[in-house]
C-alpha positions as CSV (number, residue, x, y, z in Angstrom):
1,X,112.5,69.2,108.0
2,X,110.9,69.7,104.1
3,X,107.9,70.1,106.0
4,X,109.0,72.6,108.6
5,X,110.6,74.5,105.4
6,X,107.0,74.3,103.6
7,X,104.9,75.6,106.1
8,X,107.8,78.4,106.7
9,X,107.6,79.3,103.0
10,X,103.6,79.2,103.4
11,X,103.6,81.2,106.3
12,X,106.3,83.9,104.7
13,X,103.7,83.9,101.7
14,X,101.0,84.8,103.3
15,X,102.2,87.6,105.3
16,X,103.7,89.4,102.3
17,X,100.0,89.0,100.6
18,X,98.3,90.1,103.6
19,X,101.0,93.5,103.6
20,X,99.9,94.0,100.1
21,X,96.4,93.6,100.9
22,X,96.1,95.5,104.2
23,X,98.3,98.2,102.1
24,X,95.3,98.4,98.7
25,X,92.6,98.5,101.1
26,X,93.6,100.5,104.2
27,X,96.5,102.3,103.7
28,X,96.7,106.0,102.9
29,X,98.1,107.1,99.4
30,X,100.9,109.3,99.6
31,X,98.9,112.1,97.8
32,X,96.3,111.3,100.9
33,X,98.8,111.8,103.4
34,X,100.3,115.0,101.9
35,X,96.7,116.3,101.6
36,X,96.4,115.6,105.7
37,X,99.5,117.2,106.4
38,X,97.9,120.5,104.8
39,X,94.8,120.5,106.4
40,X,96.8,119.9,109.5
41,X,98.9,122.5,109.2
42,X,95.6,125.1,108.4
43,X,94.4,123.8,112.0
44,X,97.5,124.4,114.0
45,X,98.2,127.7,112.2
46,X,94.7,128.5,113.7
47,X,94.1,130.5,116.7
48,X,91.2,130.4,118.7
49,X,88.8,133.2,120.7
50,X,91.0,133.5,124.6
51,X,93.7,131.3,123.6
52,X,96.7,131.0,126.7
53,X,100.0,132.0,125.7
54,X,101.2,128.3,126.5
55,X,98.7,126.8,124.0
56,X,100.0,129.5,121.5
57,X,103.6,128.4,121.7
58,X,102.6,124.8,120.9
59,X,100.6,125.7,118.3
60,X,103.5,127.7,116.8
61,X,106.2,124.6,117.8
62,X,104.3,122.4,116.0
63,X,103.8,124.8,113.0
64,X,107.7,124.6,112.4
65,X,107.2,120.9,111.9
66,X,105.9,120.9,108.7
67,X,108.7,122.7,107.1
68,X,112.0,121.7,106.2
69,X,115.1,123.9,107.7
70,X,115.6,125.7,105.8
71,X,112.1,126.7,103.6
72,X,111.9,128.6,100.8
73,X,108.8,131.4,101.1
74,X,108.0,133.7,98.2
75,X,104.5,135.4,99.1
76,X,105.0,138.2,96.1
77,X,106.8,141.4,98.5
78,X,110.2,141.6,99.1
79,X,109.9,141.8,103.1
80,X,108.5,138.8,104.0
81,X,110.1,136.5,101.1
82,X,113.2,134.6,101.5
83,X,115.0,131.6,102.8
84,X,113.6,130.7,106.5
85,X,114.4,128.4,109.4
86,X,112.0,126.0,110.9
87,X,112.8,128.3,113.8
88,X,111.6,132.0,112.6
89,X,109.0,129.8,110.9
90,X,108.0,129.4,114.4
91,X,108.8,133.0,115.3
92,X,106.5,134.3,112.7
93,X,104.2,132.1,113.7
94,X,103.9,133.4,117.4
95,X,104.5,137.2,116.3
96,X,100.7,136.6,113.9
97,X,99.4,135.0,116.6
98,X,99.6,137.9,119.0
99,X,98.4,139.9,115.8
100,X,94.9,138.5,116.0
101,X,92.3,137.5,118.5
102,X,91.1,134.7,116.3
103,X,92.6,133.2,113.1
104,X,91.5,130.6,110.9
105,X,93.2,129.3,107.7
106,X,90.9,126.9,105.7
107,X,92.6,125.2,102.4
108,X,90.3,124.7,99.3
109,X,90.6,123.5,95.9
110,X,93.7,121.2,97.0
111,X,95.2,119.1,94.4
112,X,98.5,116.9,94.9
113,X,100.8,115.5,92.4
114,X,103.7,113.2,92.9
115,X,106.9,114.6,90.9
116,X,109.5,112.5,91.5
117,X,110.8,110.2,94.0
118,X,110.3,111.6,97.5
119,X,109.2,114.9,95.8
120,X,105.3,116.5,95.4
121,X,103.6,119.5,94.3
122,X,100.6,121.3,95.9
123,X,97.9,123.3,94.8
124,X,95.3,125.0,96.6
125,X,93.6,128.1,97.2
126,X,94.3,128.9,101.3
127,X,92.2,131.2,103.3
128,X,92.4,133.6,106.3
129,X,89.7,135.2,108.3
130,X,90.7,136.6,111.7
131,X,89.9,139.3,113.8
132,X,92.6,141.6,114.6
133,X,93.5,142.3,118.2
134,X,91.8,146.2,116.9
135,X,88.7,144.3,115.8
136,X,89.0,144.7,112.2
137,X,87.8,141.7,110.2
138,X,90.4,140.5,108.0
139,X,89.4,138.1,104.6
140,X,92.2,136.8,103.0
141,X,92.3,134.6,100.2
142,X,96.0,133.1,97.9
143,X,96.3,130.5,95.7
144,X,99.8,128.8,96.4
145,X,101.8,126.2,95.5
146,X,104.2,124.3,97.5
147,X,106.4,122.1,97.2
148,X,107.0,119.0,99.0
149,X,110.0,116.4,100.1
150,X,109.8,113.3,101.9
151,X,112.5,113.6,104.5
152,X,112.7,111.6,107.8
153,X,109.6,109.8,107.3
154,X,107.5,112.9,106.7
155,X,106.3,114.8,104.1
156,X,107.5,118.6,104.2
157,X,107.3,121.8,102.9
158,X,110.3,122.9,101.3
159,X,108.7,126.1,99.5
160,X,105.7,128.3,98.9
161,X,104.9,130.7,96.1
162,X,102.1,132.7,95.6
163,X,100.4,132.1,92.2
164,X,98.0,134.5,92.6
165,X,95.7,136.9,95.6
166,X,92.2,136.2,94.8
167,X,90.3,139.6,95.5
168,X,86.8,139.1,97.1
């Protein structure tokens, strides 16, 4: 019985180390993982040349899942700031998508901080450049900040701010 108790405490022993281990060497950071989520996001928000309709409503579904409900959005005009749903998150989403013919949002400069317990700040400088559904070429460049929660498991927006449009 001591022995069956030994090699039950060795065993136990060993599996913590090997969590710790596994953990230091192969898990993701949460900075890493909040620095995935953004890039993520960029590529959904996306919108490929002769995109289907069906492909645009994932696209836009999945968009609302990196926000929390509700999410706070300050973009520096009064019409399109406020407090939105994951829903007209997903809306908006859908209504730009129709806007252009192609749409990509690259993020650059990103930088992550851990505040708090379950909280984190981003920073990076996001890009657009699209072709309107007219043909006009559109280059968009903002430096934002968001902030971050850990809710459910995930890591989610919970507001945006402007800091500054970078003119090109």
């Amino acid at each position: 019985m001591v022995k069956l108790i030994k090699y039950l405490v060795i065993i136990a022993a060993l599996c913590v180390a090997g969590v710790f281990i596994w953990k230091h060497f192969f898990g993701k950071s949460e900075v890493e993982i909040i620095k995935e989520q953004i890039y993520s996001l960029a590529s959904e928000a996306s919108k490929k040349a002769g995109e289907s309709i069906p492909s645009a409503i994932i696209h836009a579904k999945t968009v609302e899942n990196f926000f929390t409900d509700p999410c706070y959005i300050n973009v520096g005009t009064q019409m399109f700031s406020g407090k939105y749903s994951q829903i007209q998150i997903g809306a908006s989403c859908m209504r730009y998508r129709q806007m252009f013919k192609q749409i990509k949002f690259t993020a650059h400069d990103l930088e992550v901080n851990l505040t708090g317990t379950g909280t984190a700040t981003a920073f990076l400088t996001a890009e657009l450049r699209g072709i309107t559904r007219s043909g006009r070429n559109i280059n968009a460049f903002r430096e934002l900040e968001c902030s971050f929660v850990f809710h459910k498991d995930k890591w989610l927006i919970s507001k945006v701010n402007i800091r500054r449009i970078i003119e090109k």
